[in-house]
N, C-alpha and C positions, 0 to 999 in steps of 0.2 A: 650871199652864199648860204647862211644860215637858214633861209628860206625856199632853200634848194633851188638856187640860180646858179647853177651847174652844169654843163654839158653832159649828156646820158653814157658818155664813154667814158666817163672818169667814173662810174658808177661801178661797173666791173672790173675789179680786184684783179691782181694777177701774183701766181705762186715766186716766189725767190724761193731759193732751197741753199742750205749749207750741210756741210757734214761734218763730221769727223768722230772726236773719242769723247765722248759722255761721261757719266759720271761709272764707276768701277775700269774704266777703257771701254763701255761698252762701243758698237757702232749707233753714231746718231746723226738721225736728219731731221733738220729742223726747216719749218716752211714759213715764211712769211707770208700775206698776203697785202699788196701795193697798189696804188693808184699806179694806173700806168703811164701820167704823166703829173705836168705839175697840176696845178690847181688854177683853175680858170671860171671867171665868171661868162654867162651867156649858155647858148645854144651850140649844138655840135655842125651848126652850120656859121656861126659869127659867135666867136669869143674871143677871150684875150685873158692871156696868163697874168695874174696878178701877184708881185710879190706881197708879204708883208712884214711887221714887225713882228717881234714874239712874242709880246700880249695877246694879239690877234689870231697870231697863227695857232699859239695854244688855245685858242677860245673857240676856235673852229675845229681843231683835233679831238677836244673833248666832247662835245658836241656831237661829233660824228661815231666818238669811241673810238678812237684812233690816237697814235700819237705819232711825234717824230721820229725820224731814221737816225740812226749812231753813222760813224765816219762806214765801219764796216756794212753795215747795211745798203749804203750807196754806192759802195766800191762793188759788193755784188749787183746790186740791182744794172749798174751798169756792164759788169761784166755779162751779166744774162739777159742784157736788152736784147729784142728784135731789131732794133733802127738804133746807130750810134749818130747823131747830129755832130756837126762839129761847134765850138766856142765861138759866136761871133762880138767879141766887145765891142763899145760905143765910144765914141770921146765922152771920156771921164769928168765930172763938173758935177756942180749944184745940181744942171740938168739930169742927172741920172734917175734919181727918184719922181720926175715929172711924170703924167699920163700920159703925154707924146712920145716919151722913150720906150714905156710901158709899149705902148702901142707897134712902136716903130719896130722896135724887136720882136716881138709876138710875131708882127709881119713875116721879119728877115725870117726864123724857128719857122714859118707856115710853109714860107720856097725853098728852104731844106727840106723840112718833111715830105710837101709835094713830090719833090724829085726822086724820092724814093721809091714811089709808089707802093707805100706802106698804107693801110687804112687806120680811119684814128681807135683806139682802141686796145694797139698791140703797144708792148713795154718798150718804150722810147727814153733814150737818156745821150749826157753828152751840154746839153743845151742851155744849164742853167744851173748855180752855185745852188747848194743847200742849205736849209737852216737844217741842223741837227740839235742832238740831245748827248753829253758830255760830261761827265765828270768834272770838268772843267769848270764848268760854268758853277760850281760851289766855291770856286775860290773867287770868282768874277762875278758877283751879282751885277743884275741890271746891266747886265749883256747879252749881247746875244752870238749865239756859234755859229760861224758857215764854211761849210765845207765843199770841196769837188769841181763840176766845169770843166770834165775826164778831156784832154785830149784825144786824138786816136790811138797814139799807144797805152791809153789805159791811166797813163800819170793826170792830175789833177792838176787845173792850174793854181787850186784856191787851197793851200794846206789849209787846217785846220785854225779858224782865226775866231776869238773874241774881243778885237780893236774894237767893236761898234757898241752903240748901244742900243738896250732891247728893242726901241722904238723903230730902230734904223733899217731901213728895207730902199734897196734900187732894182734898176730893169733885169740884172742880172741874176737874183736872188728865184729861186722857187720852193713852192710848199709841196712837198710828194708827203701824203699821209702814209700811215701804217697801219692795217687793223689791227687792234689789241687782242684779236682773237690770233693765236698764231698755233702749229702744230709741232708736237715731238713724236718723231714714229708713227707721226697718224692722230695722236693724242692732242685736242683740243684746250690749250693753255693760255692764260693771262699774258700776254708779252709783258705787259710788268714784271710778274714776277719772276718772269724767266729772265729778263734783263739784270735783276736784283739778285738772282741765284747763282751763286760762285760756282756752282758746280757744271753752269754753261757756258 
């Protein structure tokens, strides 16, 4: 991945937008830009979504200048997908973090997507838990956050959980980056620091 073994469609970003009351009450829209799916190594013709741990996954966010999605981040991202997948679990086991499950799921997510007759590249969600970014995780070092796995009515199967730790990644888990470049009213901003500023 590092070496840009990536599919070309995860290459184009795609806008989330929220709104509301800014800092004095003003009106404010704020934009983010997403991968529009998880993070897959290969070709946009043979790939396979890889989860990982949160060493990795931040090693590859930085890298890119990207970081992870908050709980709220992926609750919209899913609300403003194009294509909702639905949750398909596997039998639960040691097997889960194997490259066969990796595989085997990638599969099942491919004849959902299929069915759709969506093309790859439009904002796809529904299909796989997230690693997020959390306040949480300062009382819990050497964990890691995951969240979502939306249903169709929108609820999550996966509340918000730091049981694992950092290293711990299975077939279910995905990495959807964030660019760090994000916008306010049009205004080009640090998502750090907007993440860090109480007044968003």
């Amino acid at each position: 991945v590092l070496a840009g073994n990536l599919p070309d469609f995860l290459r184009d970003l795609v806008p989330v937008t929220f709104e509301g009351r800014g800092p004095n009450g003003t009106r404010t829209r704020v934009t983010i830009c997403v991968m529009p799916d998880y993070l897959a190594v290969g070709s946009d013709r043979d790939f396979v979504r890889v989860p990982l741990g949160l060493p990795a996954a931040m090693r590859v966010a930085e890298r890119f200048d990207m970081v992870l999605p908050t709980t709220r981040m992926v609750d919209a991202i899913y609300a403003q997908a194009r294509v909702h997948l639905s949750p398909a679990p596997m039998e639960p086991g040691s097997q889960m973090s194997s490259t066969p499950y990796f595989q085997r799921h990638n599969a099942t997510v491919q004849r959902q997507f299929g069915a759709t007759g969506a093309r790859q590249g439009v904002l796809v969600s529904g299909h796989k838990k997230d690693l997020v970014l959390t306040n949480r995780l300062e009382a819990n070092p050497g964990r890691v956050a995951i969240y979502g796995w939306h249903r169709s009515n929108g609820a999550p199967i996966q509340p918000l959980s730091t049981v694992h730790g950092a290293q711990y990644a299975d077939y279910s888990h995905g990495i959807r980056l964030v660019s760090r470049r994000a916008y306010v009213n049009g205004r080009a901003v640090d998502l750090r620091d907007l993440l860090a500023d109480g007044r968003y």
